[in-house]
C-alpha positions as semicolon CSV with decimal commas, in nm:
position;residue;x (nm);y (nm);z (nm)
1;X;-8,530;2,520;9,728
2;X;-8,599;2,146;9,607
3;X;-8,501;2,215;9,246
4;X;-8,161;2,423;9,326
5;X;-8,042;2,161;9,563
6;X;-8,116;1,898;9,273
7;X;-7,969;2,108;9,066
8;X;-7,620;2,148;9,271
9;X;-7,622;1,784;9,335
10;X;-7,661;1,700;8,929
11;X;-7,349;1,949;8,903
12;X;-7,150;1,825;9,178
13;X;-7,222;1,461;9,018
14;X;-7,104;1,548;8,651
15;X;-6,798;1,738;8,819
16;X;-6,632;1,455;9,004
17;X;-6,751;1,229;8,704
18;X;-6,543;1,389;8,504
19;X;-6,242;1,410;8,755
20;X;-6,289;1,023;8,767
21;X;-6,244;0,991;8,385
22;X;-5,912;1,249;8,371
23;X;-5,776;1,022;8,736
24;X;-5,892;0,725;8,546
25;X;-5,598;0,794;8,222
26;X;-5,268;0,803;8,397
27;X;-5,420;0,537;8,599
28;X;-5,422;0,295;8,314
29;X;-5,113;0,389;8,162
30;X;-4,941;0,347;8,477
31;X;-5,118;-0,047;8,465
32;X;-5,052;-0,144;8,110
33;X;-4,685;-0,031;8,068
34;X;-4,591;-0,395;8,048
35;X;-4,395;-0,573;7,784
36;X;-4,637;-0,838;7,862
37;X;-4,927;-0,617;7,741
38;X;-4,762;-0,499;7,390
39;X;-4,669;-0,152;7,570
40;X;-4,361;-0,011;7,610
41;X;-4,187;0,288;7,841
42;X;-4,340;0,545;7,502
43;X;-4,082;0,811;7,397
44;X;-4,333;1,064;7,319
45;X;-4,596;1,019;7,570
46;X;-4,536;0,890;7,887
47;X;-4,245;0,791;8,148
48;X;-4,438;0,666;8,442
49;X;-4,194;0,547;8,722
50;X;-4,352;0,530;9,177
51;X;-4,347;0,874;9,133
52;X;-4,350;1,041;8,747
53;X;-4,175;1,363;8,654
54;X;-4,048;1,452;8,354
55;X;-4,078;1,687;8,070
56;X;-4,373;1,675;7,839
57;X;-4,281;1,647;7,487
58;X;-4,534;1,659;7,229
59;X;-4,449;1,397;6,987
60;X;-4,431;1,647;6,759
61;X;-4,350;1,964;6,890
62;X;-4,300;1,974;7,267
63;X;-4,209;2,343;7,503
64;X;-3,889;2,324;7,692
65;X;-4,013;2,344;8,082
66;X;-4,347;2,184;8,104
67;X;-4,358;1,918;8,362
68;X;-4,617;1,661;8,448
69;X;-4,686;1,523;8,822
70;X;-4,787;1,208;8,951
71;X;-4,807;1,064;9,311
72;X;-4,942;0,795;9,460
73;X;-5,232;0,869;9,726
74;X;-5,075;0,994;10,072
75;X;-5,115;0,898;10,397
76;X;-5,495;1,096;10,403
77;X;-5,581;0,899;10,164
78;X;-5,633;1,177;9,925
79;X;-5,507;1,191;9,567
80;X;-5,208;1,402;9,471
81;X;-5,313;1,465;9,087
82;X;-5,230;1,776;8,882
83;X;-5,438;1,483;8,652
84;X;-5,147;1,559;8,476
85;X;-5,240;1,880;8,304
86;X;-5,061;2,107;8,541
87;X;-5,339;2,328;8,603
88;X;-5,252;2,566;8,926
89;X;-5,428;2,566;9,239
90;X;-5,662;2,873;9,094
91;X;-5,814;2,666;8,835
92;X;-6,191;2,630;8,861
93;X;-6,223;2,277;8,880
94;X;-6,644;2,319;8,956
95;X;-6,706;2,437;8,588
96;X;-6,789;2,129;8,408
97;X;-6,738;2,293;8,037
98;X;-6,386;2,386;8,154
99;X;-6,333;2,047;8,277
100;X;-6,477;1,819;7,962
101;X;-6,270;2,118;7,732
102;X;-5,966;2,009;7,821
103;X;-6,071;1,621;7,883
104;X;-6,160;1,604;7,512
105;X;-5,900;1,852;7,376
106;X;-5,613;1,905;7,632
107;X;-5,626;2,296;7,701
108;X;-5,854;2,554;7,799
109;X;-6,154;2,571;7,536
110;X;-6,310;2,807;7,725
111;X;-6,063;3,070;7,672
112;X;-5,988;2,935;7,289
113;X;-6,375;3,048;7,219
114;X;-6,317;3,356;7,345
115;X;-6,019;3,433;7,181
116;X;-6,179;3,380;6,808
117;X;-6,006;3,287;6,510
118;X;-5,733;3,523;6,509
119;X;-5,561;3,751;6,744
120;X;-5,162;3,959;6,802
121;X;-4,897;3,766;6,983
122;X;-4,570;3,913;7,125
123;X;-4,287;3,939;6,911
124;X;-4,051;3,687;7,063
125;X;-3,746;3,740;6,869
126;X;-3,420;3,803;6,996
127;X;-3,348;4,213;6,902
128;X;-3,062;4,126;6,692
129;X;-3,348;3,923;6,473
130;X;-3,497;4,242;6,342
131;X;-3,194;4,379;6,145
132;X;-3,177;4,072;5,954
133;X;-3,234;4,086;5,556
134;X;-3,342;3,814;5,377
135;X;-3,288;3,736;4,981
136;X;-3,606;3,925;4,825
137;X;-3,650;3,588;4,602
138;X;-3,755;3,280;4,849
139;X;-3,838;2,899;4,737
140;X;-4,251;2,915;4,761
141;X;-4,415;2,722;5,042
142;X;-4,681;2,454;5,071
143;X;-4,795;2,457;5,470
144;X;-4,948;2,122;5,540
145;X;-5,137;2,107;5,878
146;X;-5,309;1,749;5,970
147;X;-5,573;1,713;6,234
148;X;-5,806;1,493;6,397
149;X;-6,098;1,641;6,642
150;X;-5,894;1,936;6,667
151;X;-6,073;2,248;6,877
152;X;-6,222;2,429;6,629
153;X;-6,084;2,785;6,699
154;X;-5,735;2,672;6,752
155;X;-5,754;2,550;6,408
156;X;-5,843;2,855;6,308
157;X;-5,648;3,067;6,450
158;X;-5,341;2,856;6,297
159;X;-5,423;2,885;5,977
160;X;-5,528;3,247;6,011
161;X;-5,185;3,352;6,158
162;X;-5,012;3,154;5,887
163;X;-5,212;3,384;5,614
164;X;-5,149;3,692;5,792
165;X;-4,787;3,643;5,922
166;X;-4,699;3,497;5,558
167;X;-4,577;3,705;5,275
168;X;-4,821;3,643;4,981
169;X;-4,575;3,560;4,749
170;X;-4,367;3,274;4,961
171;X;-4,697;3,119;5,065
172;X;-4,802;2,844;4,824
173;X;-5,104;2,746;4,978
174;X;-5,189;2,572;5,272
175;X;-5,309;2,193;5,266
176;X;-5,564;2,068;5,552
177;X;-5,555;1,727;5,618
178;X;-5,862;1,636;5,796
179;X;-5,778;1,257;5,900
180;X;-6,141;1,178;5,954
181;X;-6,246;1,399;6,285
182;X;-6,581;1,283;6,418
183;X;-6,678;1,609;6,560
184;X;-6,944;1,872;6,330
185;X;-6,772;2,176;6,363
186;X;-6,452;2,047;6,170
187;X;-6,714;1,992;5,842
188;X;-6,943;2,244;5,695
189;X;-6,856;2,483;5,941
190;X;-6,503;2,441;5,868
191;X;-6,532;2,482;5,471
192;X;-6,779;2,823;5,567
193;X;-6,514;2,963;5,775
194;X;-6,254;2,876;5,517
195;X;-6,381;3,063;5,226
196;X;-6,267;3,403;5,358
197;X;-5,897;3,260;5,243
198;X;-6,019;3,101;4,894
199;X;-5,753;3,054;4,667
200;X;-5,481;2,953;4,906
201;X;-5,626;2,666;5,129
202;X;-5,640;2,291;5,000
203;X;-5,880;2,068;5,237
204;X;-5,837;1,688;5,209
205;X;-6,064;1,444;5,431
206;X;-5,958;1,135;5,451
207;X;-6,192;0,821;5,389
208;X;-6,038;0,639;5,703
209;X;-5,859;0,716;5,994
210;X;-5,442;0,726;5,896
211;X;-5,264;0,834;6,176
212;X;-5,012;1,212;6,187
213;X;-4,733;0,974;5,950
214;X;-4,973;0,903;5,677
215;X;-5,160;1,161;5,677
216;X;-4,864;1,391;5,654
217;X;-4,765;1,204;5,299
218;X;-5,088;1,240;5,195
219;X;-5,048;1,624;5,219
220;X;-4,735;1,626;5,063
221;X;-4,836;1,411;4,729
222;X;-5,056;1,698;4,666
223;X;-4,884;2,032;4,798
224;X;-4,701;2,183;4,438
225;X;-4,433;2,421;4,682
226;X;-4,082;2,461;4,647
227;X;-4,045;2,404;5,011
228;X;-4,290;2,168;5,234
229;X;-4,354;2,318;5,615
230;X;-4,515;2,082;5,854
231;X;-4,699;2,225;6,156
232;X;-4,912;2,085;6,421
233;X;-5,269;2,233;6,425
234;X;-5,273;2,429;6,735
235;X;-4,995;2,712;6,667
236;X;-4,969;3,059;6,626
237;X;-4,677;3,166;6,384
238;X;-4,456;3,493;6,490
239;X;-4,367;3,779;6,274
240;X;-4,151;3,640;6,011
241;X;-4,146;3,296;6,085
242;X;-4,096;3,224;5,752
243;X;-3,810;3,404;5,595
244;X;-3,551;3,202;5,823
245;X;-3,663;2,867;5,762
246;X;-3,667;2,963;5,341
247;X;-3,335;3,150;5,362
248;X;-3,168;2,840;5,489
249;X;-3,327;2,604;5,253
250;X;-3,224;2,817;4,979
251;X;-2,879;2,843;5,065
252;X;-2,863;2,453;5,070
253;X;-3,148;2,251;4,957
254;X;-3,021;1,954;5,206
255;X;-3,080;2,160;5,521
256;X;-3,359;2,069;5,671
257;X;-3,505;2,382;5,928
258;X;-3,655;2,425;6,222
259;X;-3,820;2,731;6,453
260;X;-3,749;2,771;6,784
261;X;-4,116;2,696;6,970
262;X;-4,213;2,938;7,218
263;X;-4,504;2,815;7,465
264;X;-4,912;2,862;7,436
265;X;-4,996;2,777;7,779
266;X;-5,279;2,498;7,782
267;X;-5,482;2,691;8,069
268;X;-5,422;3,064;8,023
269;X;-5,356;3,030;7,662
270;X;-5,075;3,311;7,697
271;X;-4,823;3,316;7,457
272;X;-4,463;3,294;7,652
273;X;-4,102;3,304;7,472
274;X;-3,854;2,989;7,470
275;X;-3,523;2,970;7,567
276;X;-3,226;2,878;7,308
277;X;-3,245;2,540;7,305
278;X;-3,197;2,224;7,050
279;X;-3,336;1,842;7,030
280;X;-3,150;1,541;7,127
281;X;-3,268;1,233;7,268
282;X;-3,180;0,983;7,506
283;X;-3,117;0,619;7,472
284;X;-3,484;0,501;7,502
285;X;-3,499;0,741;7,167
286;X;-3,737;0,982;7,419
287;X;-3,698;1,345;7,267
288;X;-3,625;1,650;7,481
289;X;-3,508;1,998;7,473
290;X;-3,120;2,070;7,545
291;X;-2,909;2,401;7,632
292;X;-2,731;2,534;7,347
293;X;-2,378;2,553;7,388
294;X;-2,260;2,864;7,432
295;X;-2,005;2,901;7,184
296;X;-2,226;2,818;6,938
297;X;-2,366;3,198;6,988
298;X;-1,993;3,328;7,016
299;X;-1,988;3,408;6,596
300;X;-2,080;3,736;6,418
301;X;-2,440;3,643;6,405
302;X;-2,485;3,590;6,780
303;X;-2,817;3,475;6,916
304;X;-2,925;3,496;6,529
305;X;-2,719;3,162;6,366
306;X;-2,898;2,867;6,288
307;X;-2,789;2,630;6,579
308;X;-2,702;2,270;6,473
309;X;-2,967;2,055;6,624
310;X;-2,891;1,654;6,656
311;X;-3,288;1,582;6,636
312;X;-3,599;1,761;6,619
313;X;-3,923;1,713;6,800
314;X;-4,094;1,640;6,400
315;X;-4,446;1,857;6,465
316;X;-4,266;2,170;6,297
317;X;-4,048;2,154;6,038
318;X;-3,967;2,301;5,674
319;X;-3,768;2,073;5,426
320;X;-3,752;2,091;5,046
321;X;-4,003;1,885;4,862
322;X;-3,771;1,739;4,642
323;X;-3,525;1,664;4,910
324;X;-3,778;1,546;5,091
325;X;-3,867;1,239;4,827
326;X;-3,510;1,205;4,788
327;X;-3,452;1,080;5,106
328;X;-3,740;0,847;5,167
329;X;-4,020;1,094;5,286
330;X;-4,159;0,875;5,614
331;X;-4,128;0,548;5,693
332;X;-4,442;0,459;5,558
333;X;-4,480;0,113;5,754
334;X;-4,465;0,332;6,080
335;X;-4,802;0,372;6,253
336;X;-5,046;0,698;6,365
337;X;-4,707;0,857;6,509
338;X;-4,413;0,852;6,786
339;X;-4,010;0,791;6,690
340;X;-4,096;0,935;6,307
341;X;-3,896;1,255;6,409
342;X;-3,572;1,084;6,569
343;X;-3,592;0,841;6,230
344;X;-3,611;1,153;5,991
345;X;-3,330;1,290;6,249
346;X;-3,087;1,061;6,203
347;X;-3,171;0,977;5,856
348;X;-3,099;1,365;5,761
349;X;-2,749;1,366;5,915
350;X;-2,611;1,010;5,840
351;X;-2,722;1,074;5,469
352;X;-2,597;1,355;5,369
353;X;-2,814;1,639;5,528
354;X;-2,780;1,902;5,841
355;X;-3,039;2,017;6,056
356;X;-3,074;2,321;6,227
357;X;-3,304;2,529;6,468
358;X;-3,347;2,885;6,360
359;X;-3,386;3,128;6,618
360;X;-3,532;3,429;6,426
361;X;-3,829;3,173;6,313
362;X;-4,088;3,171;6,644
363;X;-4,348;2,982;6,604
364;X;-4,612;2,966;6,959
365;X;-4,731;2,552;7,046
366;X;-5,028;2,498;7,247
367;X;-4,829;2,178;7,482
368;X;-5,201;2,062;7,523
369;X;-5,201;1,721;7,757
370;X;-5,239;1,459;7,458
371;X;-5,627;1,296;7,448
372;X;-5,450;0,988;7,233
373;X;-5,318;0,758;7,547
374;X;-5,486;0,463;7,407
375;X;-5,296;0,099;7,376
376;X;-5,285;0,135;7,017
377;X;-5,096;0,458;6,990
378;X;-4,841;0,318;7,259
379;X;-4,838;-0,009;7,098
380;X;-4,748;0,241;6,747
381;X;-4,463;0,373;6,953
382;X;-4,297;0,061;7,022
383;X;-4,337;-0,067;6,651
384;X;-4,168;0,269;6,504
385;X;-3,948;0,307;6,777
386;X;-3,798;-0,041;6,680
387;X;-3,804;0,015;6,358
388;X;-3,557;0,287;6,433
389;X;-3,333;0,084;6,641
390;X;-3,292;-0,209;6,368
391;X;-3,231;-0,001;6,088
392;X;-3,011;0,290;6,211
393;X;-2,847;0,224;6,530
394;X;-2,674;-0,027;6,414
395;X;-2,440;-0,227;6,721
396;X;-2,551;0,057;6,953
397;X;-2,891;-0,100;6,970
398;X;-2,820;-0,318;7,240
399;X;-2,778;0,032;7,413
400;X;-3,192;0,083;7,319
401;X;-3,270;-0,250;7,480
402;X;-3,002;-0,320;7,764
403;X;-3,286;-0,166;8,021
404;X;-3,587;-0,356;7,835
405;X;-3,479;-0,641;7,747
406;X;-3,801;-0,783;7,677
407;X;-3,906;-0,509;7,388
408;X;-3,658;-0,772;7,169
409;X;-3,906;-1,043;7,116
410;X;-4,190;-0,776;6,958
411;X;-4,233;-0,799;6,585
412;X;-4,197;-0,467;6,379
413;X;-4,240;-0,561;6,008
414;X;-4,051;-0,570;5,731
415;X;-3,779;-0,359;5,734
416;X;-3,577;-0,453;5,405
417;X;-3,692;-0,118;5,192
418;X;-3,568;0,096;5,433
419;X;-3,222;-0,088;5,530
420;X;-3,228;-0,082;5,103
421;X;-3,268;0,323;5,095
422;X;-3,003;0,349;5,390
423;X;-2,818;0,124;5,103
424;X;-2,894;0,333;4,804
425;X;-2,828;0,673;4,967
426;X;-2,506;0,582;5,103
427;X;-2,575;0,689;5,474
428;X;-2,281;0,669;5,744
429;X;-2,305;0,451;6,026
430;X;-2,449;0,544;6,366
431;X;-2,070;0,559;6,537
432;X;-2,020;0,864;6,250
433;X;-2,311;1,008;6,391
434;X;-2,209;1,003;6,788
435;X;-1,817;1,102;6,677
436;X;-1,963;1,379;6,464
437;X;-2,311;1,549;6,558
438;X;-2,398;1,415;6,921
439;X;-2,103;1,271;7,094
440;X;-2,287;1,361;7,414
441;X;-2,500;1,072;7,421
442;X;-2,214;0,809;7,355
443;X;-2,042;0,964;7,695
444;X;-2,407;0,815;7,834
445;X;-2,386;0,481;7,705
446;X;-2,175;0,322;7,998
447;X;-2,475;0,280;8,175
448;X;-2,633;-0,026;8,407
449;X;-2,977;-0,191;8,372
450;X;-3,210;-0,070;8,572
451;X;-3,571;-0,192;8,684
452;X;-3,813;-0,115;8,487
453;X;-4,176;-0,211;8,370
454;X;-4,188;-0,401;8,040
455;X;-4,118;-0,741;8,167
């Protein structure tokens, strides 16, 4: 009787240490969003107000409709936490390797191990979708994926359902990017598992850590594809995912394409359809999801046209290789990642580009809570994100700074190669883009300063 009641205690102890740790991380962020402390209000990570609610977007690849919850203890005294993972009253928050699974990787590990490597997910395309023909000649495709201490399985079951879903002859090979994960099972385990797709699968390890920006060039200098397709490394491609993205390439090597993402739900891990929707972002250059106007399904293709997209969330995208170069890759003085995809955004429209979603290309996103909240990936965000403001936005980016005034006075590098590129490629200004692509967020400008907590 002794050793089971030490027992329980020992697991009651590592339980509620663990619930300390995930209370402790929106904890802190709420503390250190300060202008004062080198933070700023992030675009891709957080938006903590009293109370926070907003959508999650995953820097690179966010689900319309997930929501994150904060509130500040109530009158019991007790804490109000989802601990911002959103994970339902019947979660079993007593199982400690539930618990440290999604502490250390954002979603349900549990349920990743049992699901393996590879398994079928629901065809989410509109019906309309399946009559479609595509050219039987398609640019080739290099697939880079980058991780760092990604869960092992979801790895693998990306890069399984890219091999599987993927025509043979439009898949180039697919480049790993391993930007120096600490954890075993991402080494020799990784290169055993790998070998079953020899031939096709490049793995890179980088020396030192480089962050998703750098380590995405790094794939790139060595993929030898027509057409470079980014993805994050926890997805699950649909039944011709491809095909779209290639067609539209083809048809104009400037258009730059992107998949509609349907939602992998962090705890069940079930794979659930997106609505039609496209990427725009606000004045704080946060991304987010947007309705689709309706006429812009009102043509012969229907819910099948590529739908004109102002921004895209950057974790999944296809663009040719050479147009890629062309148009100055990255930004390559931006840091580990956050406002690379609104840059690339606005840099593909104002010089000379288009970019659309595609909504016969599914591809499924795990919108895992991000384990990266540290002060040097927010600190990254401000430093890109005002990189972005002084060399696109041009007199509209007094609109970035009119509610944080104090983000002004923080350094963000040398800018002069890229104002030179916006130069040499002959980009339009920002007021071209607003009167031309997304006029909506002009109508938003005439707006008043409001509190917030960077100064």
């Amino acid at each position: 009787m002794g050793n089971v009641t030490i027992q329980r205690l020992l697991y009651g102890t590592l339980t509620f240490g663990v619930l300390l740790a995930l209370l402790y991380v929106p904890l802190y962020h709420y503390q250190v969003s300060s202008v004062g402390k080198e933070t700023q209000k992030p675009a891709s990570i957080w938006y903590l107000e009293t109370r926070l609610q907003r959508q999650i977007i995953h820097g690179s690849g966010g689900i319309p409709g997930e929501r994150v919850i904060f509130e500040r203890p109530d009158r019991y005294g007790t804490e109000k936490l989802n601990l911002h993972l959103k994970l339902g009253k019947n979660f079993n928050y007593t199982d400690p390797e539930l618990l440290l699974g999604f502490l250390t990787y954002g979603f349900n590990t549990v349920l990743s191990k049992r699901l393996g490597i590879k398994r079928d997910v629901p065809d989410s395309r509109n019906k309309m979708c399946l009559k479609k023909q595509y050219p039987t000649k398609l640019p080739t495709a290099s697939v880079v994926i980058c991780f760092h201490n990604e869960e092992f399985n979801a790895l693998l079951r990306t890069v399984s359902s890219v091999i599987s879903l993927t025509p043979h002859k439009i898949l180039e090979e697919i480049i790993l990017v391993d930007d120096m994960s600490d954890f075993d099972d991402l080494k020799d385990k990784l290169d055993h598992h790998l070998e079953i797709f020899r031939g096709k699968i490049k793995v890179i390890r980088n020396k030192k850590r480089q962050g998703l920006i750098r380590a995405r060039l790094i794939g790139a200098a060595r993929a030898s594809g027509d057409v470079l397709v980014f993805l994050d490394s926890h997805c699950e491609v649909n039944k011709k995912w491809l095909q779209p993205l290639l067609s539209a390439i083809a048809k104009d090597r400037r258009t730059v394409a992107c998949p509609m993402l349907d939602t992998i739900d962090r705890v069940t891990l079930k794979y659930q359809p997106s609505p039609m929707v496209r990427g725009i972002f606000n004045w704080n250059l946060q991304f987010k999801w947007d309705n689709v106007f309706s006429y812009e399904m009102e043509g012969p293709e229907g819910p099948t046209a590529p739908i004109r997209s102002p921004a895209m969330s950057g974790g999944i995208f296809a663009i040719h290789r050479h147009y890629f170069y062309e148009i100055g890759q990255y930004d390559k003085e931006m840091n580990y990642w956050g406002g690379e995809n609104v840059e690339l955004s606005l840099r593909i429209w104002m010089c000379g580009g288009q970019l659309f979603m595609m909504p016969c290309s599914r591809v499924g996103h795990i919108n895992k809570r991000s384990t990266r909240n540290t002060t040097e990936s927010v600190r990254a965000l401000v430093h890109n994100s005002l990189r972005v403001v002084h060399v696109w936005l041009d007199e509209y980016k007094e609109q970035y700074f009119l509610g944080r005034p104090g983000l002004k006075s923080i350094p963000y590098g040398n800018i002069s190669e890229r104002v030179e590129l916006r130069k040499r490629l002959g980009c339009k200004s920002f007021q071209w883009y607003l009167d031309t692509v997304f006029p909506e967020l002009e109508m938003s400008n005439n707006r008043k300063p409001r509190p917030n907590h960077f100064h």
